[in-house]
C-alpha positions in Angstrom: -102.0 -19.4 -75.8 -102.6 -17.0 -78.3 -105.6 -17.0 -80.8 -104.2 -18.6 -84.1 -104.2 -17.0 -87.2 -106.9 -17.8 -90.1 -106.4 -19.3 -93.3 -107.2 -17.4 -96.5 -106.5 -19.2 -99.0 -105.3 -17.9 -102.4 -105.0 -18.8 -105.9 -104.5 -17.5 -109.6 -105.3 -17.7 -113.1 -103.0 -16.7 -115.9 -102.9 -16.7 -119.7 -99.6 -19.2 -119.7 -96.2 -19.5 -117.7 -94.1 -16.3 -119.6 -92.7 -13.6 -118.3 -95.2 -11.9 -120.9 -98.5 -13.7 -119.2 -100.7 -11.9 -117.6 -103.3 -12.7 -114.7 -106.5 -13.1 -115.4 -107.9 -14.0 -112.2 -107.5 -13.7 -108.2 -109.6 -15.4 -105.8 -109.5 -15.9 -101.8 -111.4 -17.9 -99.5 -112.3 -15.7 -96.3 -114.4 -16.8 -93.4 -117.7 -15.6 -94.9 -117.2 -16.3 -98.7 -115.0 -16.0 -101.2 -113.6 -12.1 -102.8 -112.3 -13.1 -106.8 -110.7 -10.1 -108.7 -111.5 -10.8 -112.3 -109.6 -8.8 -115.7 -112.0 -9.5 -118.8 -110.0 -6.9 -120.6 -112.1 -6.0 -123.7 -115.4 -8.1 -122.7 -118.0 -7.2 -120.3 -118.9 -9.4 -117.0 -122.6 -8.9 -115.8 -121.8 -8.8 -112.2 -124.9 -9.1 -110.2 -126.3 -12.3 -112.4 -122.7 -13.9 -112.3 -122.2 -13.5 -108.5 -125.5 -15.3 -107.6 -124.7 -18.1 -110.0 -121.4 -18.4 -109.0 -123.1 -18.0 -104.6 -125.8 -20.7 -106.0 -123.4 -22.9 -107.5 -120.9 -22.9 -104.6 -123.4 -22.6 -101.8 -121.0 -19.5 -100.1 -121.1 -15.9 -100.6 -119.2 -14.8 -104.1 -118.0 -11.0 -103.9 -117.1 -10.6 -107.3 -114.8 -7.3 -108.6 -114.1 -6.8 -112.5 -111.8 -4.6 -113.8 -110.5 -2.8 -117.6 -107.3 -4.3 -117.1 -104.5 -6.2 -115.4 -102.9 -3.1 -113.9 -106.4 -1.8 -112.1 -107.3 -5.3 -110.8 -103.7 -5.0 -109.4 -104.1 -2.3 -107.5 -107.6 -3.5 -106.2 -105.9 -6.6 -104.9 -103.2 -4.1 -102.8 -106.0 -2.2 -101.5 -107.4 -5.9 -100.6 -104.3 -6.5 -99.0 -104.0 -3.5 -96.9 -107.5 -2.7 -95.7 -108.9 -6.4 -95.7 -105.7 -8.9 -95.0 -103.3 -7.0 -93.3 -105.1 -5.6 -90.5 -106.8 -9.1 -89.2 -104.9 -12.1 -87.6 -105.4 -14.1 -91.1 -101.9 -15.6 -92.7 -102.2 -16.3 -96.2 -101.9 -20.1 -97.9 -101.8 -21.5 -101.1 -101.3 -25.2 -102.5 -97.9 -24.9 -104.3 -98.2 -21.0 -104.0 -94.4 -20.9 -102.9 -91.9 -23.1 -101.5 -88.4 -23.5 -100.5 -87.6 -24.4 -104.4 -90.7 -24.2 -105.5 -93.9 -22.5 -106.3 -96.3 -20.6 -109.0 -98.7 -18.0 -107.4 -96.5 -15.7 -105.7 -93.7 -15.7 -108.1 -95.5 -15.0 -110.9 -98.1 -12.1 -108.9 -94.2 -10.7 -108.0 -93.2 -10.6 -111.4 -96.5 -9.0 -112.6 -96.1 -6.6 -109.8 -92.8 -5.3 -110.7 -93.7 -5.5 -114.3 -96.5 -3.0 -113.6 -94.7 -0.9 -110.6 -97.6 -1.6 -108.0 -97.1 -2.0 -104.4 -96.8 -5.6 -103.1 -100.1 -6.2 -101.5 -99.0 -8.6 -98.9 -96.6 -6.6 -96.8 -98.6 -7.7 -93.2 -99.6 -11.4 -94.0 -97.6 -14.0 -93.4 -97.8 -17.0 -95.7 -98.0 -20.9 -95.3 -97.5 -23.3 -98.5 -100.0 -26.6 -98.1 -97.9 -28.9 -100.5 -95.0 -29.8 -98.3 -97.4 -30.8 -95.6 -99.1 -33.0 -97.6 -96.8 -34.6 -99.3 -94.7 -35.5 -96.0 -97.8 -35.7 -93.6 -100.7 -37.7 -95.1 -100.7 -40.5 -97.4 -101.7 -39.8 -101.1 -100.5 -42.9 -103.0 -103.0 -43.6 -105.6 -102.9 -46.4 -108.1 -99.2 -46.9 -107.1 -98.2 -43.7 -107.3 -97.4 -40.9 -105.0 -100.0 -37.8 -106.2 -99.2 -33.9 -105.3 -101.9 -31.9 -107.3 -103.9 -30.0 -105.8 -107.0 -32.0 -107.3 -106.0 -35.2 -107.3 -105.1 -34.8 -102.9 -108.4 -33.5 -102.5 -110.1 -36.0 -104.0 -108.3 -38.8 -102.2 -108.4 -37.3 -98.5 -111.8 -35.0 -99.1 -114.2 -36.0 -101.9 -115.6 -35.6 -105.4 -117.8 -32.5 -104.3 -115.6 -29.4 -105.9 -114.5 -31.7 -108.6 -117.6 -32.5 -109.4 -118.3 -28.9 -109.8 -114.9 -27.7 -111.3 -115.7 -27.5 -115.1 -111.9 -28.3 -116.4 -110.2 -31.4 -116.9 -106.8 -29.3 -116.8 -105.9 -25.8 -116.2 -105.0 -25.1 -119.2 -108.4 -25.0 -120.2 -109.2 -21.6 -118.2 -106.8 -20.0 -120.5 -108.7 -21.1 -123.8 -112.1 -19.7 -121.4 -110.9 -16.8 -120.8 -109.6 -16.3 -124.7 -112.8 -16.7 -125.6 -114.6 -14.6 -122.7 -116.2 -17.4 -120.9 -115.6 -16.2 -117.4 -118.0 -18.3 -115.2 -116.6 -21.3 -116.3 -112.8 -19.5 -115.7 -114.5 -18.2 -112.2 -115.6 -21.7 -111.6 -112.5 -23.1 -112.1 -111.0 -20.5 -109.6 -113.4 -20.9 -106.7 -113.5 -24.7 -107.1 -109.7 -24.4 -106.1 -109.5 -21.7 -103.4 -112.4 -23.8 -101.8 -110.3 -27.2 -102.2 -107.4 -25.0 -100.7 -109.6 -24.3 -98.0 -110.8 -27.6 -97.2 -107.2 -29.2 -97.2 -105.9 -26.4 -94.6 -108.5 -27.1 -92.7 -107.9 -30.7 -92.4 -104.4 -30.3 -92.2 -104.9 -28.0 -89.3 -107.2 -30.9 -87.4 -104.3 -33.4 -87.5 -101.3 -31.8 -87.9 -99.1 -29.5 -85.2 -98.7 -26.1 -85.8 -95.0 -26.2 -86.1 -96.2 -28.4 -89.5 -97.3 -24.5 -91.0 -93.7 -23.1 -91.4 -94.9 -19.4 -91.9 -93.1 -17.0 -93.5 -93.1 -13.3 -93.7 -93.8 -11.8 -97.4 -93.0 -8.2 -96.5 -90.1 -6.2 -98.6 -87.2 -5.2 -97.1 -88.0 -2.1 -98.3 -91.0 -1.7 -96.0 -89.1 -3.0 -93.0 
């Protein structure tokens, strides 16, 4: 058999659900800590002090990247994608990233991309979505009810750990941090759930088949 792929996990911040939003942040888990692309616009992020609170924090290595604006950090993340994901067996996942009729993260880095004419930066990793796996594979009825998030799954089949150390109730509270130029406790929110990505793929992958991870391949026919 062949070597399988590895997991990196994705997952993204934005200012709100419009066409007109913008991404404020892009983090992935790889296999020795985590890479987040950060755009403070007009405020300034003290890297060095920020990435060993963030490594403290997290216990895992924190490589953080700022940029002037939503454009640049776009075209960091396609240099990302082509010297760092695309040549290594790694296949990108993401909790509710995109499904069959379904999805945020990918849509909305597509529409961004086009938006700003930047090169896809995905073209050579394939992609797995978590949420249909979860919601058809384990058991996640809480209270009665049948729970999908993101944190409310972790916290039934992991632990309180990364919630503990998440600082939002909501995600909707990274947007009014990043309004107001708090960015570790928007960073925070964005490691705390690439790292629950990455703890549910990993258990997923311990008791489910392979055939469970229905990959799919995110390169443009253009580049075919």
């Amino acid at each position: 058999m062949s070597e399988p792929l590895t997991a990196i996990p994705v997952d993204i911040e934005t200012t709100g659900f419009e066409t007109t939003d913008i991404i404020t942040t892009i983090g992935f888990s790889l296999p020795l800590g985590c890479r987040v692309f950060v755009n403070p616009r007009d405020k300034i992020v003290n890297k060095q002090p920020l990435e060993n609170k963030l490594s403290t924090v997290f216990n895992t290595s924190i490589d953080l990247t700022s940029h002037t604006s939503e454009a640049e950090m776009l075209r960091a993340v396609s240099r990302f994608g082509s010297d760092t994901l695309g040549p290594r067996e790694y296949f990108l996942v993401a909790y509710n990233g995109e499904r069959f009729r379904g999805g945020f993260d990918l849509p909305f880095l597509r529409t961004r991309y086009a938006d700003k004419s930047i090169t896809w930066p995905f073209s050579n990793t394939p992609y797995a979505d978590l949420l249909p796996i979860f919601e058809s594979r384990f058991n996640t009825t809480s209270s009665g009810s049948d729970v999908s998030d993101l944190e409310s799954v972790y916290k039934i089949l992991v632990g309180d750990d990364l919630t503990e150390l998440d600082p939002f109730q909501d995600s909707s509270e990274a947007v009014t941090a990043y309004e107001n130029g708090d960015h570790r406790l928007l960073l925070e929110h964005n490691i705390a759930d690439i790292l629950r990505t990455k703890a549910l793929v990993c258990l997923a992958e311990q008791y489910c088949s392979k055939s469970e991870f229905k990959m799919k391949s995110l390169t443009p026919v253009s580049e075919i």
